[in-house]
N, C-alpha and C positions, 0 to 999 in steps of 0.2 A: 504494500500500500504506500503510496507517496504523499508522505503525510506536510511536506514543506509551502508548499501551499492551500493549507487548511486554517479557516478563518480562525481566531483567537476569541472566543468569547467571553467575557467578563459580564457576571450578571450578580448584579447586587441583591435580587430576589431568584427565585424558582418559578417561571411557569409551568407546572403540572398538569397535563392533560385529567381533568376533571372523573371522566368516566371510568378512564384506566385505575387513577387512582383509586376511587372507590374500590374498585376492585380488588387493587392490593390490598389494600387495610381492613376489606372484610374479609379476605383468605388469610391475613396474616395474624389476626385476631382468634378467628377461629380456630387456628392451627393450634395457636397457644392456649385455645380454652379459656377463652376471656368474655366476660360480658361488657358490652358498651359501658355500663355505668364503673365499672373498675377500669378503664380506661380514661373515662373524664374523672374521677377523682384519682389517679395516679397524673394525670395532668396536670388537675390543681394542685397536688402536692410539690410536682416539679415547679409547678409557680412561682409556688410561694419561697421554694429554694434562691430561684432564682429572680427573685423583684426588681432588682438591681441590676440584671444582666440585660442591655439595650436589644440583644436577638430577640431574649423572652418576649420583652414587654413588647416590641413592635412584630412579634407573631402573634402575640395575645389580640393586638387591636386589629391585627387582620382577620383572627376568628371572631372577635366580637362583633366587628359590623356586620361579615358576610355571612354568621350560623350562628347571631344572637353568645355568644360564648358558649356555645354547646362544638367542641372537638369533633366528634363522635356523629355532626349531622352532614359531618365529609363525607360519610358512607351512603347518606341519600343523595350526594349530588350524580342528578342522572342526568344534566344538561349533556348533548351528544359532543357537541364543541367548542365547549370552553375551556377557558384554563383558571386554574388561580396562582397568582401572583404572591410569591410566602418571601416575607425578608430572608428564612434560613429555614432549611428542614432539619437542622438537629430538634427544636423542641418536637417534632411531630414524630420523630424517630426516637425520640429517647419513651415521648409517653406511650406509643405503640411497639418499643422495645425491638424495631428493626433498625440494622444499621443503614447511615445515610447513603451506604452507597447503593443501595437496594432503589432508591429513588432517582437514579441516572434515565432506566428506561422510560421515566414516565417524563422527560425531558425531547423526548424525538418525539416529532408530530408524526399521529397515526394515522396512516395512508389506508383508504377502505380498499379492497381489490383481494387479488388471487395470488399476486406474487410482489416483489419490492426486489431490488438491486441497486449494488452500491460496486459504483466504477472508481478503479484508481485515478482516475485524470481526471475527476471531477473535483473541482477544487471543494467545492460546498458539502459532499457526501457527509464528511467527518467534522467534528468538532474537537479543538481541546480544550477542557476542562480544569485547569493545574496552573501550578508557577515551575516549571524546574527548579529542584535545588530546595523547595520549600517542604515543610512539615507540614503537608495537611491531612486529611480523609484518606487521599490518593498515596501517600507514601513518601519515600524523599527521594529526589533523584527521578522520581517518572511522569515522563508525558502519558498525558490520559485523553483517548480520541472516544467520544462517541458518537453513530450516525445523528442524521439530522432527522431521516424517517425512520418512521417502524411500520410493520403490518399491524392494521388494527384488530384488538384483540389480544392482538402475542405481546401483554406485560411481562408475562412470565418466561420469556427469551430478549436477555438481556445480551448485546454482542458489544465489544471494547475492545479499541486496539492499544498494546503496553509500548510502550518504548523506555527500556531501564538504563539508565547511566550507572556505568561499574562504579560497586560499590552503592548502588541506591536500591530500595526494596519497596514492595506494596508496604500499606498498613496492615496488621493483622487485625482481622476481622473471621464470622461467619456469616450462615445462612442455610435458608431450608434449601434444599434437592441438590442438581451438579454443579459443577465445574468441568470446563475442558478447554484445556490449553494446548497450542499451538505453536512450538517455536519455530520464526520463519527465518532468524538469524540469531548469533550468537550459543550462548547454554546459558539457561540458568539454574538454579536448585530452590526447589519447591519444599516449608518445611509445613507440615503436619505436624501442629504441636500438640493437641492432643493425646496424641498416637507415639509421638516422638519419630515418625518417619520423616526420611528426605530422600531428597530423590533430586538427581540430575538430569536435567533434559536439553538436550543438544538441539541444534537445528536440523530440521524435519520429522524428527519425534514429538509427539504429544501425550500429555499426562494426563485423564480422567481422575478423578475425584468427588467426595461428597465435601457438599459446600457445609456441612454441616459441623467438620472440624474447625479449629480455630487454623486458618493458614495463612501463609505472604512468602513471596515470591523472591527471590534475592538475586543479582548481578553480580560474582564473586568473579566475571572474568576480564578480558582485556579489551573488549569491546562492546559496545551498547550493545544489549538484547531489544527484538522483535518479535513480539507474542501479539496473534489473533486470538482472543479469548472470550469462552462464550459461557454465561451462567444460564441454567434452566432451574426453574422455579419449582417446587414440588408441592403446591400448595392444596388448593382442593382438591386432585387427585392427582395419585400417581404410586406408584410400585413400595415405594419407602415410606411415603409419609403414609398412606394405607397401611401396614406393616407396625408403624409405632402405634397408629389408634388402635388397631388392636389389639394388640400387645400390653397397652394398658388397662384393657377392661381386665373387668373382677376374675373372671376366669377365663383366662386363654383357650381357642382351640386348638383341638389335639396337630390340625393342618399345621396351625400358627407354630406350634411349641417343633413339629417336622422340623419345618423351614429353617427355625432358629437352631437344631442341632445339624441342619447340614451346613449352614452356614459355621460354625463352629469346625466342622469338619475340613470344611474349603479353609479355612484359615490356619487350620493346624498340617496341611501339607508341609511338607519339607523342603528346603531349598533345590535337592537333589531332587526330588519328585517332582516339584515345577520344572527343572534343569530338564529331565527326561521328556518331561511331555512335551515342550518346547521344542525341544531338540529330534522330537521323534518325528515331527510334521506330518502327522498321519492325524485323517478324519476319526474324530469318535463314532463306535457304532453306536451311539446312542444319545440321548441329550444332558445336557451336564445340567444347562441352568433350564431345570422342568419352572421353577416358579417364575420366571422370565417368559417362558413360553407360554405360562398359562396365564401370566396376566396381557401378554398380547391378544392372547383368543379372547379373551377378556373383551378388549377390546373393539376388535374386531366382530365380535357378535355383538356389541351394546349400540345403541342411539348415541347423537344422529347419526352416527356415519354406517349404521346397518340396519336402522331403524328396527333393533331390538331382535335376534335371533338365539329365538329362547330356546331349551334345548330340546325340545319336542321338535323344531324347528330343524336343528342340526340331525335330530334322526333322521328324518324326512330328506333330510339333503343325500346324506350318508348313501339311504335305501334309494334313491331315485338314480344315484352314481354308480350304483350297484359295488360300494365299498361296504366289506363284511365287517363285523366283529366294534358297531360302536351302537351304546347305546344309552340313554339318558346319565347313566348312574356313571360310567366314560367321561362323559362329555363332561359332567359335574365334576369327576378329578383330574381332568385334565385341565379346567378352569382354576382349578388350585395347586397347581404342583407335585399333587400327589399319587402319582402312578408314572410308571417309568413309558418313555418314546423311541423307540427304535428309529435311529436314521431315515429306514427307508419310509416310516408313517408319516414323516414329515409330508411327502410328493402326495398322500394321500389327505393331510390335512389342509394343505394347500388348496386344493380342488374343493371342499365340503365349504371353506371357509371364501372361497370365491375371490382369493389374491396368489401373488406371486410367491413360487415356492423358496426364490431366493430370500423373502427377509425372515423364514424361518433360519437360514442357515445359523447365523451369528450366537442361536440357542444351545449349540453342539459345543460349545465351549464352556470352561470354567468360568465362575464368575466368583472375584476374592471380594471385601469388604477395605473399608476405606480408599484406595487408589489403586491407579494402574497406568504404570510407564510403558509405553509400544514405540515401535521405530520401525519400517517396512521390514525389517528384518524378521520380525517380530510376525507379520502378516501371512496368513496361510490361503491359499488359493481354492476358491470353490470351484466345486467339479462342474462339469455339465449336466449331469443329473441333474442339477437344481434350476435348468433352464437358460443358463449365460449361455448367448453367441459363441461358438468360433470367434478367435479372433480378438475378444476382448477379456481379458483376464480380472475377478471380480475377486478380491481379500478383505478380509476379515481381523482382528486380533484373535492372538490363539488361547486370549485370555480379558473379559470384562467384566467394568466396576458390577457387582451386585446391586439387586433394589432397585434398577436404573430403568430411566425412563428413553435415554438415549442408544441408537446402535449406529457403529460406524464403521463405514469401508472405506477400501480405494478403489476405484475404477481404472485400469490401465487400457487405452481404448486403442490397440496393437492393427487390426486391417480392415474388423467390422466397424460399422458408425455409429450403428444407434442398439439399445438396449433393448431388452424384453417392455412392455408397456405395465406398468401396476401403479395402484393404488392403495393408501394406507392410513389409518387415522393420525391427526395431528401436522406437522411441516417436519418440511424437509429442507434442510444449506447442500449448498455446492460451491466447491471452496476450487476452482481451477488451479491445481501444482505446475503443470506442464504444459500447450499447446491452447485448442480455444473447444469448447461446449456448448451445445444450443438444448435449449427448453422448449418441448412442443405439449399440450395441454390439446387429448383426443385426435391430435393429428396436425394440430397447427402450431406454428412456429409463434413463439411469445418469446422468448430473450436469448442473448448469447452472450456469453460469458470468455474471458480472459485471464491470462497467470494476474495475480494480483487483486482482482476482482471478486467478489461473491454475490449469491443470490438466495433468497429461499421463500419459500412457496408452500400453500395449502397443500399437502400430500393427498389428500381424501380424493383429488381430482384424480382422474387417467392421467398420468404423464409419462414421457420417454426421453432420455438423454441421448443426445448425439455427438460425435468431437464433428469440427467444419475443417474443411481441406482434408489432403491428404496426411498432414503428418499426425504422430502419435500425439496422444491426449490421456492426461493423470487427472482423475479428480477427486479430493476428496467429500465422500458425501456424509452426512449426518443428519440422522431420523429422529426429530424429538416425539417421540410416540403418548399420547393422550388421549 
């Protein structure tokens, strides 16, 4: 991304898109199990802390005039397009307990439509956010770009480009759902302090993680680092935060209490035993992460985007396919993770479930908890069985974050041009590594994309990727699945 001619904006308040907001603050409330009224009195307490502090008072008199002093009547603004205008989102972040930097997405205007892109030669795409060199929210030592659009709706896809000066680091901070980084130049080391993990990541390697630890990113080398970095929100639904609500009721089920000892299990491998299976590059006969796969089915059979295919439904598909051996009481643990998938039932589940059998693949893998460093090294090639062209070589990690709402490839697009055609719930980025890609929605051409460039789009639609010209085309894709 060429970020040198990208406007410098200094804004002495926040305009926040009104309706997205709302939305943040009523998923992120709920998540926490909070009632509106301990929210406005956790505000007035920060108040009164703070009487004296010129932010408070003149965020106070912005909520006063605009919701009478009630905080908490930001969650009925349903005006479609407006903003509000806030001297500083720390008071609104401290009394809803997100950090500020949770409130960058709701600074890009939300564009209504099917897809959005952001070109490197457009001087206006990007914004920076920061002082170099300064202490603030953003870290020391890093430029912070965020677009100027977003797709409307997608609060909870937050995209940032870093630029770190050696020796300069994010803030540490968290947050609900992922993380996934991208280093386009440089290495930097990622540390997980929770966890006490770190992790080094070079250019072309990317690191997945749950945002959920406390992390920051650090510069420890000779050269400024370049990170495309994308947060996904886990808020009203998704794989993990699903997983802690239940987890907290009074009594677990037995599914739930499964999931938590195999996930115990996947984290108690051995170095040596990741070493081998790595090293072995051989497909599993069978699926490693079943409760990935079965919250996709999940998915995939719910409204809107299947308009509810309940499992009477999926028999009925099954017997109409003339596919043997599935039937309600199936279908139901297959929706939970528990009953084991053979390899080959994938090409079978693919067909009942009316998508492409390639984004079953990514399930065949292990899946660890807290983070995962990949480098195409790292990447294992799907067969043709699962429907890729001749010609175009489709990889996978041979190892993903658990809980995760994200899956991701490479596309190497070697003699063939264009892909299988599918469709899937939630969006989908397309990050061009190498040569140029075009985006076609049921047959027609909608955008084309270049190295440095990105795009992403409603997946729920038909669409096909194609490279343009003759020469080779890498791209990396990434499914935020909802």
């Amino acid at each position: 991304m060429v970020f040198e001619n990208s406007n410098l904006r200094e804004k002495v308040g926040w305009d926040l898109w009104l309706p997205e907001l709302r939305s943040l603050l009523t998923d992120f409330r709920e998540m926490n199990k909070k009632k509106r009224k301990d929210i406005e009195g956790e505000y007035q307490r920060l108040l009164e802390e703070h009487k004296i502090d010129k932010e408070w008072v003149d965020f106070h008199k912005v909520i006063k005039k605009r919701f009478g002093g009630f905080l908490t009547k930001l969650e009925h603004a349903r005006l479609p397009n407006e903003t509000i205008s806030l001297p500083n989102v720390k008071p609104l972040a401290a009394a809803y307990g997100i950090h500020a930097l949770m409130f960058d997405s709701l600074l890009a205007e939300p564009v209504r439509g099917n897809f959005l892109l952001h070109h490197s030669k457009t001087k206006d795409d990007f914004v920076r956010f920061d002082r170099l060199g300064s202490e603030t929210i953003y870290g020391k030592g890093v430029r912070y770009y965020i677009p100027h659009r977003k797709l409307y709706g997608s609060y909870h896809i937050t995209i940032v480009y870093l630029e770190i000066e050696t020796n300069g680091s994010t803030i540490r901070h968290y947050h609900y759902g992922d993380e996934f980084l991208y280093v386009e130049d440089g290495e930097i080391e990622l540390l997980l302090e929770n966890t006490g993990l770190r992790a080094k990541v070079k250019a072309g390697e990317f690191v997945h993680y749950e945002g959920g630890q406390s992390h920051r990113v650090c510069n420890n080398g000779n050269r400024a680092a370049k990170i495309f970095l994308i947060r996904f929100l886990q808020l009203r639904s998704g794989t993990r935060s699903q997983l802690f609500h239940e987890l907290s009721a009074a009594k677990p089920s037995e599914s739930i209490k499964t999931r938590v000892i195999k996930d115990m299990n996947a984290s108690a491998w051995t170095n040596n035993t990741r070493q081998e299976f790595d090293e072995s590059k051989n497909e599993p006969t069978e699926v490693f992460d079943r409760c990935g796969l079965g919250h996709f089915l999940q998915l995939l059979s719910s409204g809107p985007y299947a308009s509810r295919l309940t499992l009477n439904r999926l028999v009925e598909r099954a017997n109409k396919l003339q596919i043997e051996g599935y039937n309600r009481s199936k279908f139901a643990r297959l929706h939970h993770g528990a009953i084991q998938v053979k390899r080959e039932e994938l090409q079978d589940l693919a067909k009942i479930y009316d998508t492409s059998s390639m984004l079953f693949y990514d399930f065949l893998f292990p899946a660890f908890r807290y983070a995962v460093v990949v480098g195409e090294e790292d990447m294992i090639k799907e067969s043709s069985a699962f429907g890729i062209p001749e010609g175009i070589v489709f990889r996978v990690p041979s190892r993903h974050l658990a809980y995760s709402d994200i899956t991701i490839a490479l596309v190497d697009f070697i003699t063939e041009k264009t892909t299988v055609g599918n469709c899937h719930p939630g969006y989908e980025l397309l990050k061009p590594l190498e040569g140029e890609i075009a985006v076609k929605f049921g047959g027609t051409l909608v955008f084309s994309l270049r190295k440095g460039e990105y795009g992403y789009f409603d997946s729920s639609i038909y669409h096909q990727v194609s490279k343009v010209g003759d020469k080779p085309a890498k791209v990396l894709a990434i499914r935020f699945l909802q």
